[in-house]
BAMARTOR-977678 format. One record per residue: residue in one letter; x negated, y negated, z of N, C-alpha, C in turn. Coordinates in pm, 1 decimal, padded with zeros to 6 digits, always signed. Example, Ala and Ser with C-alpha at 12.3 -4.5 7.8 and 13.67 -1.06 7.14 Angstrom:
BAMARTOR-977678
  resn        nx        ny        nz       cax       cay       caz        cx        cy        cz
     A  -01319.0  +00569.0  +00780.0  -01230.0  +00450.0  +00780.0  -01320.0  +00330.0  +00780.0
     S  -01285.0  +00225.0  +00708.0  -01367.0  +00106.0  +00714.0  -01290.0  -00003.0  +00787.0
//
This chain:
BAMARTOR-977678
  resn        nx        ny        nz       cax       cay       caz        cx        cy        cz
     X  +00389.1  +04854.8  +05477.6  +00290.4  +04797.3  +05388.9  +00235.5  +04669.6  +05451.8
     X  +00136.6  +04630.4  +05460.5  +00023.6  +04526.9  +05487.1  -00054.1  +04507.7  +05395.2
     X  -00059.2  +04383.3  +05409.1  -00171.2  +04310.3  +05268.2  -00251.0  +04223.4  +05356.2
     X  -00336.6  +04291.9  +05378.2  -00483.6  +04193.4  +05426.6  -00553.4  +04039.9  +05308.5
     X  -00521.4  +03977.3  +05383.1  -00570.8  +03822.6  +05297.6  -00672.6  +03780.8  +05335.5
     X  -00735.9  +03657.9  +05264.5  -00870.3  +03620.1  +05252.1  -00858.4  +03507.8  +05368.7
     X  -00981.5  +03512.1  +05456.8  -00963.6  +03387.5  +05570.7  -01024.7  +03317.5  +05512.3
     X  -01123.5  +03244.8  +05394.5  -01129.5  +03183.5  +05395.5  -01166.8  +03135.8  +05221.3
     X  -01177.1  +03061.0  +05131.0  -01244.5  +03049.2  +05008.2  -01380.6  +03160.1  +04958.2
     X  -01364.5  +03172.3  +04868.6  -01528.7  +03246.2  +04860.9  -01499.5  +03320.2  +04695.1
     X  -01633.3  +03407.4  +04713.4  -01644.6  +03508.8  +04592.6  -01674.0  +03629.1  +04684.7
     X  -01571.8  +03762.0  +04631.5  -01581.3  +03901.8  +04689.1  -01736.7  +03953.1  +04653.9
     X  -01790.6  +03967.8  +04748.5  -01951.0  +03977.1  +04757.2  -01968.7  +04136.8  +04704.5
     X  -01890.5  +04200.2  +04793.9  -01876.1  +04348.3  +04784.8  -01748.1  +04416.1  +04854.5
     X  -01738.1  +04498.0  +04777.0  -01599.8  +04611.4  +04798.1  -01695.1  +04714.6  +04871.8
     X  -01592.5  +04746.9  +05001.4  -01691.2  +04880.5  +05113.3  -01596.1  +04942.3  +05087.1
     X  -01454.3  +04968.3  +05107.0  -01357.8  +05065.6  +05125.5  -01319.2  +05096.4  +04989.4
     X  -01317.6  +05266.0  +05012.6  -01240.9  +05281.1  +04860.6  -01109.0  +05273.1  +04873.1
     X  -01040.4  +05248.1  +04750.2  -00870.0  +05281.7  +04720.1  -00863.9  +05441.5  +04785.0
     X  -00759.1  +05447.8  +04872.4  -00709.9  +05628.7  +04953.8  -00767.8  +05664.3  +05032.2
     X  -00890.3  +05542.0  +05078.7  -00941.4  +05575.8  +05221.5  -00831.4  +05584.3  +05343.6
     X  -00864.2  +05646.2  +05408.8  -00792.0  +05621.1  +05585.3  -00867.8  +05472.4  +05650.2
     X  -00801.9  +05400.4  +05699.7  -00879.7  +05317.7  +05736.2  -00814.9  +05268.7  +05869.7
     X  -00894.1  +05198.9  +05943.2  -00879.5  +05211.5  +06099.3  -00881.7  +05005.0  +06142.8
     X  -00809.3  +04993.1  +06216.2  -00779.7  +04876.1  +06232.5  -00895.9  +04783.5  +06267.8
     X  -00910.1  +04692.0  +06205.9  -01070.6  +04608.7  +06271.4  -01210.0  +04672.7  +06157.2
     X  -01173.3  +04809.6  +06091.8  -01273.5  +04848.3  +06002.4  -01284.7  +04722.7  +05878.1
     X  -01438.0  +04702.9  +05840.2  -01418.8  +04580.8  +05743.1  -01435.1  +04677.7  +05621.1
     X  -01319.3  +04623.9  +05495.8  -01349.3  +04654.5  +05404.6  -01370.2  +04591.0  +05281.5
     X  -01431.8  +04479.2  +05340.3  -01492.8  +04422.6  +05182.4  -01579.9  +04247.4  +05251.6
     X  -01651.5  +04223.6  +05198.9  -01751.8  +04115.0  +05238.3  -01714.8  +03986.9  +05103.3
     X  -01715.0  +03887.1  +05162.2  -01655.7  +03758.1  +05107.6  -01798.3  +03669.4  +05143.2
     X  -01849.8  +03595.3  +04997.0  -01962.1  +03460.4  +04999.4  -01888.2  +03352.9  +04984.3
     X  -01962.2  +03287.0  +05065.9  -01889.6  +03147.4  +05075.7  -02006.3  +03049.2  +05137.5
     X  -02058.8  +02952.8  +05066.9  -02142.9  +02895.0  +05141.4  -02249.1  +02944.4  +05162.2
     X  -02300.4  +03067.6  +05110.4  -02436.8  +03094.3  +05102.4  -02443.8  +03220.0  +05283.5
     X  -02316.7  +03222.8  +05323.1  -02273.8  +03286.3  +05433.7  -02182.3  +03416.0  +05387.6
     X  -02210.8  +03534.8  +05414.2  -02141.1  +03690.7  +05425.5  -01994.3  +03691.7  +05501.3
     X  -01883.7  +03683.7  +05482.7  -01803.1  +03687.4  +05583.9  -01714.8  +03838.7  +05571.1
     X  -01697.4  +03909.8  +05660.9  -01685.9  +04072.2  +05623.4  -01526.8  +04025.2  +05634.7
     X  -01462.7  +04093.2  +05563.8  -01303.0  +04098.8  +05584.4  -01278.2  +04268.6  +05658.0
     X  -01185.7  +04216.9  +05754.5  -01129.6  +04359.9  +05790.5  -00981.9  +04390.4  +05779.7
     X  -00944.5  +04496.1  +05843.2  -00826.2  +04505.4  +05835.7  -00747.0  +04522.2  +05967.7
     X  -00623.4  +04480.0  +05921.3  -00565.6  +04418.5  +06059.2  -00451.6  +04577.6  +06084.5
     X  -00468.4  +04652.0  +06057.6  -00377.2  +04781.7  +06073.6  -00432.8  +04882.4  +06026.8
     X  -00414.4  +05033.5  +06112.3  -00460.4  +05149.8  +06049.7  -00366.4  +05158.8  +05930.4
     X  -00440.4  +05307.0  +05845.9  -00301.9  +05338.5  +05715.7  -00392.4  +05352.4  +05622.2
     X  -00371.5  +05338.0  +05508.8  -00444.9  +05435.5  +05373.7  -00460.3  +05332.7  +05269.2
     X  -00596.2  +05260.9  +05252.3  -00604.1  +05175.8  +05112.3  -00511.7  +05209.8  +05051.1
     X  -00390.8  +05117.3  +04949.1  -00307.0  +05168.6  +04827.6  -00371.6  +05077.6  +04743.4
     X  -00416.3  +04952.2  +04761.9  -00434.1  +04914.7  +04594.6  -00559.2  +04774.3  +04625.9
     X  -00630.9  +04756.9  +04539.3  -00712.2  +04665.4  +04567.8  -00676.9  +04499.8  +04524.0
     X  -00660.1  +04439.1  +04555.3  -00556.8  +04277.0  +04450.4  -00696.5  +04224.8  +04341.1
     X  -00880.0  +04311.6  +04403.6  -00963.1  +04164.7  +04367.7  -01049.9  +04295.4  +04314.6
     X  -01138.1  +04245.7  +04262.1  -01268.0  +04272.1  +04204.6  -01366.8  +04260.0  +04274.2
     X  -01482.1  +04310.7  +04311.2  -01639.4  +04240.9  +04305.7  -01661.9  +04156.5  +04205.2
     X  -01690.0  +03993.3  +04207.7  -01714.9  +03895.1  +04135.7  -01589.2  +03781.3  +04164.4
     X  -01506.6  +03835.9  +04200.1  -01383.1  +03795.5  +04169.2  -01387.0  +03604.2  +04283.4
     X  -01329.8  +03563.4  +04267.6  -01332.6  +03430.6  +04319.1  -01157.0  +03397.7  +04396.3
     X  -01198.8  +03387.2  +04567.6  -01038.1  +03420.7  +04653.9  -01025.1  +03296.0  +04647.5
     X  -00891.7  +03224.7  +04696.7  -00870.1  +03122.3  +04788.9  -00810.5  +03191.6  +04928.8
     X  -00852.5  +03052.0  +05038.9  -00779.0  +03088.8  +05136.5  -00616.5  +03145.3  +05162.4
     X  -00622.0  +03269.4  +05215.4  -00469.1  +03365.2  +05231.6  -00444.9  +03424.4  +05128.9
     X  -00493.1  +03408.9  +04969.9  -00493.7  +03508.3  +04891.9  -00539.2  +03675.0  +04926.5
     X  -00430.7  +03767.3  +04865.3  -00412.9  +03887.6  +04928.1  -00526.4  +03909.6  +04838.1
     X  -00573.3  +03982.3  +04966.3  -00725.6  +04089.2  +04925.0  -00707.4  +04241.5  +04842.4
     X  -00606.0  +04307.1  +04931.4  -00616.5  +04452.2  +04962.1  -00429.0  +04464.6  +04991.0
     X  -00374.1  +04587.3  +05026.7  -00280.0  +04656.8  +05038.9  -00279.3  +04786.6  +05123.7
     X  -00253.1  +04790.4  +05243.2  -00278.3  +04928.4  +05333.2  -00145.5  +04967.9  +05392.8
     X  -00083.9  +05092.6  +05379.7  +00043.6  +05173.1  +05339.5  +00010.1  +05287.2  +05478.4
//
């Protein structure tokens, strides 16, 4: 299990990956605003979305877990 975290403050702009995708290391799955700037989050390991931690709207801090990939 891996939990991809937020690099930096922001609001989740948009969710790309669904929950039970296959997903491939370096693929981004979800875009973070911050500053009027897009910052794409990816993932740091292949393996299978299991659970999402955030919303679209939702508001991260820095290292708060994003995502969950199994």
């Amino acid at each position: 299990m891996t939990e991809i975290h937020a690099a930096m403050a922001g609001s989740v702009w948009k969710i790309i990956a669904e929950k039970g995708k296959t997903i491939k290391s370096g693929e981004d799955i979800a875009i973070l605003e911050s500053m009027k700037m897009e910052i794409p989050i990816s993932s740091t390991t292949d393996g299978i979305l299991k659970e999402w931690k955030v919303a679209e709207g939702d508001f991260v801090d820095d290292g708060d877990v994003i995502a969950v990939i199994e």
